[in-house]
KOLDO-160322 format. One record per residue: x, y, z of N, C-alpha, C in turn. Coordinates in steps of 0.2 Angstrom, whole numbers, padded with zeros to 4 digits, always signed. Layout:
# KOLDO-160322
XYZXYZXYZ/...
//
This chain:
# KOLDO-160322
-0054-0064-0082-0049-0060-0079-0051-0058-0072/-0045-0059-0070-0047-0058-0059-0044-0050-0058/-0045-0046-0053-0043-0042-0052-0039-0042-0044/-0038-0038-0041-0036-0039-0034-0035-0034-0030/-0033-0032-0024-0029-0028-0019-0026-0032-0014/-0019-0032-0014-0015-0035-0009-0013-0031-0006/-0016-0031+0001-0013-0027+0008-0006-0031+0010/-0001-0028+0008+0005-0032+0012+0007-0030+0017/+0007-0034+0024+0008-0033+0031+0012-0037+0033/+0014-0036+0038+0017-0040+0045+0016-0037+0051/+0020-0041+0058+0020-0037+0064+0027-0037+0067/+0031-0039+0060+0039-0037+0061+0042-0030+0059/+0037-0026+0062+0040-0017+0060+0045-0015+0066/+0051-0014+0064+0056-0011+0069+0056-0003+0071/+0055+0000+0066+0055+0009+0069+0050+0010+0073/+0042+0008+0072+0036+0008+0074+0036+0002+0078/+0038-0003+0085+0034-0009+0084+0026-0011+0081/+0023-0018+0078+0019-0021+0079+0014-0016+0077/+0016-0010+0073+0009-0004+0071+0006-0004+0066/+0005-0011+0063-0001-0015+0061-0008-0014+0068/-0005-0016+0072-0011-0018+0078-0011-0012+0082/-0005-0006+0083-0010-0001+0087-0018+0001+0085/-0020+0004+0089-0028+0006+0088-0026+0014+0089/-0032+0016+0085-0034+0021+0083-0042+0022+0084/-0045+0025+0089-0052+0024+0089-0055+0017+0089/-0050+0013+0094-0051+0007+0096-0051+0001+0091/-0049+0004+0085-0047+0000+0077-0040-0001+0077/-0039-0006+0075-0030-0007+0071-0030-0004+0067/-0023+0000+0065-0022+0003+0060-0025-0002+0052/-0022-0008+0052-0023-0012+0047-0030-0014+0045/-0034-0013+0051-0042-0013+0049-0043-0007+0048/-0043-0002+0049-0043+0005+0046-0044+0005+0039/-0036+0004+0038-0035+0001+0028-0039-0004+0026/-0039-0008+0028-0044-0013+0026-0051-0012+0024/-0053-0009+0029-0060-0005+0026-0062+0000+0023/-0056+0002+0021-0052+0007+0013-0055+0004+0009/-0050+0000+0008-0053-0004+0002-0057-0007-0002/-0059-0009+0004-0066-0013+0004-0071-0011+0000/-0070-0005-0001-0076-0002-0003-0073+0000-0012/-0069-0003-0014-0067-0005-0021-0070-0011-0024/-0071-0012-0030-0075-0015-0035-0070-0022-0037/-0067-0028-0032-0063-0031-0035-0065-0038-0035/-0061-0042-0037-0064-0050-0037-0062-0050-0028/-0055-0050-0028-0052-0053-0019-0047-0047-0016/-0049-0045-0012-0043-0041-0008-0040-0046+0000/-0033-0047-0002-0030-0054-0001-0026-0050+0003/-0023-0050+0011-0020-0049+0015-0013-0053+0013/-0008-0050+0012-0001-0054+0011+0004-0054+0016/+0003-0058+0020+0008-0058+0027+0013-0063+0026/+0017-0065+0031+0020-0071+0031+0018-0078+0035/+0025-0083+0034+0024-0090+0039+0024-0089+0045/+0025-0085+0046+0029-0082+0055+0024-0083+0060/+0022-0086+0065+0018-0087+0069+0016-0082+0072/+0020-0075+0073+0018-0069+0075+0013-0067+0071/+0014-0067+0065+0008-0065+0059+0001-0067+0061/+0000-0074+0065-0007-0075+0065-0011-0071+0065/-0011-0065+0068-0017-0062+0073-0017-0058+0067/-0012-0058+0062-0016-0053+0055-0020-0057+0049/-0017-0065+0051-0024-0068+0046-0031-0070+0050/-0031-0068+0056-0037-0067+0059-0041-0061+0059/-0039-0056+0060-0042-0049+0058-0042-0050+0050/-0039-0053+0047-0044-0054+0039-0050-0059+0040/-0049-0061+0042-0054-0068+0044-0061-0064+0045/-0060-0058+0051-0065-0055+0054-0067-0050+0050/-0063-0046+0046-0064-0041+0042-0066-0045+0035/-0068-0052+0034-0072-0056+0027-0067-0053+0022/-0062-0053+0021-0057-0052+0016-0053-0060+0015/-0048-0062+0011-0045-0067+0008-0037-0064+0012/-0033-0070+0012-0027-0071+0018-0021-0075+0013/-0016-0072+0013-0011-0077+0009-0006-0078+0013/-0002-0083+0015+0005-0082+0019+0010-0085+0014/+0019-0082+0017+0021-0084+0011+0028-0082+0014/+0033-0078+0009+0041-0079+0012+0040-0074+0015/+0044-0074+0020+0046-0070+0027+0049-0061+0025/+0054-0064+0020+0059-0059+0017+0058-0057+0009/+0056-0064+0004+0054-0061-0001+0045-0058-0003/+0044-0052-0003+0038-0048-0004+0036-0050-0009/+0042-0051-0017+0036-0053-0024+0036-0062-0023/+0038-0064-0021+0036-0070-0020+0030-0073-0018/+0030-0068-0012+0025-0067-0007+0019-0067-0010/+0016-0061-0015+0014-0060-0021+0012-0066-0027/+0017-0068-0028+0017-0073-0033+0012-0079-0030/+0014-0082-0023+0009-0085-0021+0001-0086-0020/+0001-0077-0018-0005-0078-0018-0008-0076-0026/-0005-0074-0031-0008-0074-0036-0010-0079-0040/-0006-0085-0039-0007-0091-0039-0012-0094-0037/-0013-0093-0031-0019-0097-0026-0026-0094-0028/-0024-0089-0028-0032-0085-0031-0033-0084-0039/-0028-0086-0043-0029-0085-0051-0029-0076-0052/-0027-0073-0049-0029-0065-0050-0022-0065-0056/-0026-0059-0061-0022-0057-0066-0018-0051-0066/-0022-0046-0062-0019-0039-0060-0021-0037-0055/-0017-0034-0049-0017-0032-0043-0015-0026-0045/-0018-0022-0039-0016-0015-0035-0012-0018-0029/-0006-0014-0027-0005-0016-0019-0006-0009-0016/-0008-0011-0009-0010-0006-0005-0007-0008+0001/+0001-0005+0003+0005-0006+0007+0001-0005+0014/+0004-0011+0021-0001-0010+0027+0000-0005+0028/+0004+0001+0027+0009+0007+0031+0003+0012+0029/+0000+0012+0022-0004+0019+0021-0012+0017+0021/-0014+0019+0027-0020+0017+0030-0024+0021+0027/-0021+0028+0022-0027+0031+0017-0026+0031+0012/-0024+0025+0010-0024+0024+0004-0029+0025-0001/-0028+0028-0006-0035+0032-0012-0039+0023-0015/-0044+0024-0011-0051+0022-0016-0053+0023-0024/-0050+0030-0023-0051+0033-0029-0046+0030-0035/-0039+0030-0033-0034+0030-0036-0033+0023-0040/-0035+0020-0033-0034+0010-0033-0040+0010-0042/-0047+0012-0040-0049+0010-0046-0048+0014-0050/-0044+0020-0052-0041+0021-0058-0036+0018-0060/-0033+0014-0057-0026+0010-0058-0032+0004-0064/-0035+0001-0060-0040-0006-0062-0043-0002-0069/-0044+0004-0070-0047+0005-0076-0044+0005-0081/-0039+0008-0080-0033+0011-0085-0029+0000-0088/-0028-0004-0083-0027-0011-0084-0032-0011-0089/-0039-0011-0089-0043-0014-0093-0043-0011-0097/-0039-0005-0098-0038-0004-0106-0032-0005-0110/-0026-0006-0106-0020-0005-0109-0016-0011-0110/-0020-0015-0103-0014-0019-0103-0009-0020-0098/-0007-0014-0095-0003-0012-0093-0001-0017-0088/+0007-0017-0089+0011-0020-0086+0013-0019-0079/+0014-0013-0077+0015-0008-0074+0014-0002-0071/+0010+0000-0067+0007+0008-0066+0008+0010-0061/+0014+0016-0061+0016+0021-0055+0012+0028-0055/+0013+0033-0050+0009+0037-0048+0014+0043-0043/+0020+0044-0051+0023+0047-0047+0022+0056-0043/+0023+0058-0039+0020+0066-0038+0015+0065-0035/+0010+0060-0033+0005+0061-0028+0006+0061-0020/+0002+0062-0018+0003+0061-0010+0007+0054-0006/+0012+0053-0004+0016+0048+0000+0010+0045+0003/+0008+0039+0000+0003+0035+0004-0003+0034+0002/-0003+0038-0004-0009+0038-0007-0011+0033-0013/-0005+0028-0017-0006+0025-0021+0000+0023-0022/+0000+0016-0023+0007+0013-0024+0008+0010-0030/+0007+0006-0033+0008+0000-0038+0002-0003-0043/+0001-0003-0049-0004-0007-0050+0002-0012-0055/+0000-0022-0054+0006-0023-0057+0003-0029-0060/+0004-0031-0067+0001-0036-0069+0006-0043-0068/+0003-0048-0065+0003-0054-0063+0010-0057-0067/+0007-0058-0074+0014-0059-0080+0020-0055-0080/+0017-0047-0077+0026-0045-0079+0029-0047-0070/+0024-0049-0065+0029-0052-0058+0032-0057-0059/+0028-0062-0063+0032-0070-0064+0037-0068-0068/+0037-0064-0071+0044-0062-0075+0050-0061-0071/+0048-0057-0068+0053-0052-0062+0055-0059-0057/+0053-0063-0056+0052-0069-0050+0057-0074-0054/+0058-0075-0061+0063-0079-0065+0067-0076-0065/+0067-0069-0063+0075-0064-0066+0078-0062-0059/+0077-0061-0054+0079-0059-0049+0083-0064-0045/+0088-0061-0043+0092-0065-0038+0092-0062-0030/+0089-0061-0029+0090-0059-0020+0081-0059-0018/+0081-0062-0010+0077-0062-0008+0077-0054-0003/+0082-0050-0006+0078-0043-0004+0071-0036-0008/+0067-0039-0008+0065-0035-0011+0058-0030-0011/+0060-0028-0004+0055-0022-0001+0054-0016-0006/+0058-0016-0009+0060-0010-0014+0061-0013-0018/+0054-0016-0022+0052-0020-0028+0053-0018-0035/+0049-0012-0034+0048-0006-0040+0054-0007-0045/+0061-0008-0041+0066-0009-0046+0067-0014-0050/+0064-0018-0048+0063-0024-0055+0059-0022-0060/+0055-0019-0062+0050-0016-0064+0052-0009-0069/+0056-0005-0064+0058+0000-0070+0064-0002-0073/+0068-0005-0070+0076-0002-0072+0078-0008-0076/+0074-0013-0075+0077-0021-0081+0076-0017-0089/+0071-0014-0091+0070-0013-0097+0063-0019-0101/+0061-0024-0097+0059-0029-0098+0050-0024-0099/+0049-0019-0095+0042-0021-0095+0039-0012-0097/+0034-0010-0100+0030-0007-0102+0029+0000-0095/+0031+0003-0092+0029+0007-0086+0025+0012-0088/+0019+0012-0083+0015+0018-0086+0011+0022-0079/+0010+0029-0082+0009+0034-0078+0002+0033-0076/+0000+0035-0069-0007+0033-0066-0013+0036-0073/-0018+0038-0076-0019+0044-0080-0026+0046-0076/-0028+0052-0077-0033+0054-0074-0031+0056-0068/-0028+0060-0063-0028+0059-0058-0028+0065-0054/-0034+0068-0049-0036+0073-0048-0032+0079-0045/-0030+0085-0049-0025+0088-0047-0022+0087-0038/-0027+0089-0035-0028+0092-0031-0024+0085-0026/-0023+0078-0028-0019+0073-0026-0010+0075-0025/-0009+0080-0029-0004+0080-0030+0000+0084-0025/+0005+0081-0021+0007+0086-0015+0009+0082-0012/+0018+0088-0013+0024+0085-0010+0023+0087-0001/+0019+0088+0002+0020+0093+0009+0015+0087+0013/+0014+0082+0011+0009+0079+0015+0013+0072+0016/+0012+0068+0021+0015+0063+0021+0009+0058+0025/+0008+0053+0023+0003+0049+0024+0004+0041+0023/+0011+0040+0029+0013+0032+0027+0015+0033+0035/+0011+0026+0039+0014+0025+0045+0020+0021+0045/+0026+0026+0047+0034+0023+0049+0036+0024+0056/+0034+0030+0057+0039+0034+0065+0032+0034+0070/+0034+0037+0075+0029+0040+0080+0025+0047+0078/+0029+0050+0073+0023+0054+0073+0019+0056+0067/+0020+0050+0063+0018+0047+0059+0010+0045+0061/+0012+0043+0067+0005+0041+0072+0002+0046+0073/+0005+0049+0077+0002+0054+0079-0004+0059+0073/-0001+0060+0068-0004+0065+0060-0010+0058+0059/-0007+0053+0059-0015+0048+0058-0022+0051+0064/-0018+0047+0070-0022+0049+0074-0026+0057+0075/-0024+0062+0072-0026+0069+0074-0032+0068+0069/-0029+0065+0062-0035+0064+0057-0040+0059+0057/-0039+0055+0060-0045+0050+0062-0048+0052+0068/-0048+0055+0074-0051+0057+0079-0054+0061+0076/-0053+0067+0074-0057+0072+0070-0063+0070+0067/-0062+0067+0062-0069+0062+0058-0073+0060+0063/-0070+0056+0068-0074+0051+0071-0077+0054+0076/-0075+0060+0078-0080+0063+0084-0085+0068+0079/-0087+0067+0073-0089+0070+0069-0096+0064+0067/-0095+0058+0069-0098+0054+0067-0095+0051+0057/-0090+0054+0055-0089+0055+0049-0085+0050+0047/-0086+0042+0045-0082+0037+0044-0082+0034+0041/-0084+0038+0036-0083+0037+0026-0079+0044+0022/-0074+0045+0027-0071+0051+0022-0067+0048+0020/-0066+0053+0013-0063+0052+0007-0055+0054+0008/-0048+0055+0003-0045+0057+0001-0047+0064+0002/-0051+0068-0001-0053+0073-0004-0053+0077+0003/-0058+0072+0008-0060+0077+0014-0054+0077+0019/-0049+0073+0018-0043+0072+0022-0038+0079+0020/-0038+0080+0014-0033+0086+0010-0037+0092+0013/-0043+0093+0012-0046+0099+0015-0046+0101+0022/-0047+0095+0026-0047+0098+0034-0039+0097+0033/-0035+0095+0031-0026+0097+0032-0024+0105+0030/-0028+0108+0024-0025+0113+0022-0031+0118+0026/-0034+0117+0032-0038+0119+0037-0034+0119+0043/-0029+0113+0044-0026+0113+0048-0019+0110+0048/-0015+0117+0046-0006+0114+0043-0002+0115+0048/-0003+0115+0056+0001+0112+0061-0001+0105+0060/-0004+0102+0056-0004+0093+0058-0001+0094+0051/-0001+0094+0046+0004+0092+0041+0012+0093+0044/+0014+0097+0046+0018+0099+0050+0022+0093+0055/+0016+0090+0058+0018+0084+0063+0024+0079+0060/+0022+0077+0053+0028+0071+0050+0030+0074+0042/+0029+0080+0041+0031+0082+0036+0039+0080+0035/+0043+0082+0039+0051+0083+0041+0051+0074+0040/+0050+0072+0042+0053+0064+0040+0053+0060+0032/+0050+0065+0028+0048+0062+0021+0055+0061+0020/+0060+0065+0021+0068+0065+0017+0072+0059+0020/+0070+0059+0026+0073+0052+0030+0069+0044+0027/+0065+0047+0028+0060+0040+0024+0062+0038+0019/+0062+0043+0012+0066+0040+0005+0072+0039+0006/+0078+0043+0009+0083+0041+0008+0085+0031+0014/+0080+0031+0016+0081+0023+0021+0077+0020+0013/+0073+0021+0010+0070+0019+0006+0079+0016-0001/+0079+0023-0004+0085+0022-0006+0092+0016-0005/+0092+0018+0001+0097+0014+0004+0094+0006+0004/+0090+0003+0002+0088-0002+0004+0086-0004-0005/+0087+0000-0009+0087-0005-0017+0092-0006-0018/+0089-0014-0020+0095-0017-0024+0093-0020-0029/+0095-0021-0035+0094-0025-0042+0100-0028-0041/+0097-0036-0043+0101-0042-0043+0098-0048-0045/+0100-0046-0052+0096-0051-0057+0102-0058-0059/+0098-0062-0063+0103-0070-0064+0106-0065-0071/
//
C-alpha cells in the first residue's frame, strides 16, 4: 500500500497572479508548502500541475525541492489526480492545495493514520482553520468518481465525494482543539491574503525560527489579532466564489 501528498498547483491564478512563484523571504510561496510537508512520513509527495508550458517552472522547483511531478488536464483536477495515482501506484492521498502554504503536518498525518485503520474512503475536517487541512481521499473511491462524472469542472471536487451517496465520508478524529477556528484565514487568494502570510513568515524568520508549527502560528496570531484581521473579511467572499463554482454532473 502507497501513501502520498499531492500539492496541486499551477501559475494560471487570476485574482492573485502567478502566486505560486511570489517570494516570501526570497522563497516561493509553493516551496514554502513544499517543505511543509516534507517533513511527513509518506511514500511520494507529487506536485500535480498541468500540460501547459507556463507550468514548467513548477516541475522544476519540484525537481529542486527532491519531491515527485505529475502533469495532466488543464481543467480537470480529479483526473489530474488519477493520473498521477496511476503513475505512482499510490492508494491514499492527502491533498494539500498550493494556496495553503500552512498546511498542518500534523493533520496530514492524522488523515494517513485514521486510512490505516478504517479504510476510509474519504476524510474531511470540517471547522478547522481555512488552510489547515483539506481532503484525505482514497485512490478507489476517485476512480469511481472519474467513471461517474460528467464535466471537466471540478475545482470543487468534494462534491463527488459527498453528495453522490456512493462513498463512506468521514470526520478527521483526534484533532487538537485548539485547530479549530472560524476567525483565522490561512489560504492564499487575494493580496492580503499575502500580506497575513508574509507578516507570519517575516516574524519566524527574523527569529531564525523555520520549523514552526501550526501550534506556533495560532499563538503569535492570538498575540497579534490586527494580523488575523488583515484577511479575515474575505473568508465570506471566498466561500461564496467557492459555492458558486460547484457543480455535480454525473452520466
Amino acid at each position: 500500500m502507497k501513501t502520498a501528498i499531492f500539492i496541486t498547483v499551477r501559475t494560471g491564478s487570476t485574482r492573485l497572479p502567478n502566486k505560486a512563484l511570489i517570494e516570501i523571504q526570497s522563497i516561493p510561496t509553493i516551496v514554502h508548502l513544499i517543505r511543509r510537508v516534507k517533513k511527513v512520513n509518506v511514500d511520494h509527495i507529487i506536485l500535480c500541475t498541468t500540460s501547459l508550458e507556463e507550468d514548467d517552472i513548477l516541475c522544476d522547483i519540484a525537481k529542486n525541492e527532491g519531491i515527485d511531478f505529475y502533469r495532466g488536464s488543464v481543467k480537470d483536477k480529479l483526473v489530474r489526480w488519477q493520473g498521477a495515482a496511476n503513475k505512482f501506484n499510490i492508494d491514499f492521498f492527502v491533498t494539500a492545495d498550493g494556496d495553503d502554504i500552512f498546511c498542518s503536518e500534523e493533520l496530514i498525518e492524522l488523515a494517513l493514520s485514521q486510512y490505516l485503520l478504517n479504510n476510509s474512503d474519504f476524510i474531511e475536517s470540517p471547522g478547522v482553520i481555512c488552510g489547515a487541512f483539506t481532503y484525505g481521499i482514497k485512490v478507489k473511491a476517485l476512480n469511481k468518481v472519474c467513471d461517474i462524472k460528467q464535466s471537466e469542472e471540478t475545482e470543487m471536487m468534494w462534491t463527488y465525494f459527498k453528495d453522490t451517496g456512493f462513498f463512506e465520508i468521514e470526520m478527521l478524529d483526534n484533532i487538537p482543539s485548539i485547530f479549530f477556528r472560524d476567525d483565522i484565514r490561512m489560504t492564499l487568494d487575494y493580496e492580503d491574503d499575502l500580506i497575513f502570510f508574509k507578516k507570519i513568515i517575516d516574524h519566524f524568520y527574523e527569529k531564525k525560527y523555520f520549523n514552526f508549527t501550526l501550534n506556533d502560528i495560532i499563538y503569535f496570531l492570538d498575540d497579534h489579532n490586527e494580523i488575523i484581521k488583515i484577511n479575515s473579511y474575505l473568508h465570506d467572499e471566498w466561500r461564496n466564489n467557492q459555492i458558486s463554482n460547484t457543480n455535480l454532473k454525473l452520466l
